[in-house]
C-alpha positions in Angstrom: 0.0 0.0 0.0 1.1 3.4 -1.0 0.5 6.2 0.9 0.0 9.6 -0.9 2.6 12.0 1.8 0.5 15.3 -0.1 -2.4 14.6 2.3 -0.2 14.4 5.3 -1.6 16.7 7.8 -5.3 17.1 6.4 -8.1 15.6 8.0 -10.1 15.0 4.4 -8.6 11.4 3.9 -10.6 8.6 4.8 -11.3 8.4 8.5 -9.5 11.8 9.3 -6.4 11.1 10.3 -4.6 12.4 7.2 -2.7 9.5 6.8 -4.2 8.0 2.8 -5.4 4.8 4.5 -8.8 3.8 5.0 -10.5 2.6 8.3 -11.0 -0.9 6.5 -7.1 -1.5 5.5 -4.3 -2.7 7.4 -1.6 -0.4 6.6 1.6 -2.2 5.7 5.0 -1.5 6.6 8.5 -2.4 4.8 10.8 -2.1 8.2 14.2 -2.0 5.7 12.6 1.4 4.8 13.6 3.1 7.9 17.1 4.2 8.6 18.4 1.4 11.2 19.6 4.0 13.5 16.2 4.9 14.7 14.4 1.9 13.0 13.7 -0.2 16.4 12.3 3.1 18.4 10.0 4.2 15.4 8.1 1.1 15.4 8.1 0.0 18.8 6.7 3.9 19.5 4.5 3.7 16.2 2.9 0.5 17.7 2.3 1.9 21.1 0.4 4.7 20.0 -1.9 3.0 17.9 -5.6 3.1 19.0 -7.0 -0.2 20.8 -7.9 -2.7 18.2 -6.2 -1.5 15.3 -3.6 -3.2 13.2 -0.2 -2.6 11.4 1.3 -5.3 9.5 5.3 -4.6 9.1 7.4 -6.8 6.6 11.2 -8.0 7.7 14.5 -8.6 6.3 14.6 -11.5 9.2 13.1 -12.6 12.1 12.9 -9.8 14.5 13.3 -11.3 17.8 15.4 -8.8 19.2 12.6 -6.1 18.3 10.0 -8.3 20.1 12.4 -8.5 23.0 12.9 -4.6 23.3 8.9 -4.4 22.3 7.7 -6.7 25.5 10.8 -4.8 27.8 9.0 -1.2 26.7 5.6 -2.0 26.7 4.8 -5.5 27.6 1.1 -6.7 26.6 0.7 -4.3 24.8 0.1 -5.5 21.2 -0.9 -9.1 20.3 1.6 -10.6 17.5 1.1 -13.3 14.5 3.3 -14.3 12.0 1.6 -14.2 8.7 4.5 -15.0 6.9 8.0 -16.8 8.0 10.9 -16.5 5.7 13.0 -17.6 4.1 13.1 -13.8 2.2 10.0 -11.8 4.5 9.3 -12.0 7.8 5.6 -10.6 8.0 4.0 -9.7 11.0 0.6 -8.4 12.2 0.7 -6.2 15.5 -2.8 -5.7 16.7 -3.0 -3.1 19.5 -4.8 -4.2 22.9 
């Protein structure tokens, strides 16, 4: 899924948040797309503020266990995890807040 950065900040896409997604979709993340230097931080704090009961899907290199560990040190129980997807070239997870 795309998302169109010329409606960041207006509240006229979708469900107001100004993001391009819709309420129905579970946005998708590629987690190689972030600079590794903050790339840990910006999902762990990405999935913490996402709103009770909705979803992010993120796609890995590998298998992220040492996000997951950081993830339950920072805010344990805080989403619910499954793999969709297992290797041997994504990793694809689904994060749903609780």
């Amino acid at each position: 899924m795309a998302i169109d950065l010329s409606l960041a900040g207006s509240t006229k896409a979708h469900g107001g948040c100004g993001c391009g997604c819709s309420s129905e979709e579970t946005p998708e993340l590629l987690a190689q797309s972030l600079p590794k230097v903050i790339r840990h931080g910006a999902i762990i704090g990405g999935l913490t503020s996402l709103k009770p009961g909705r979803q992010l899907v993120i796609v890995f290199s590998h298998d992220p266990l040492p996000l997951l560990t950081q993830l339950n040190r920072a805010a344990p129980d805080a989403v619910e995890l499954e793999y969709l997807e297992r290797g041997p070239e994504a990793w694809k997870l689904q994060f749903t807040r609780r």
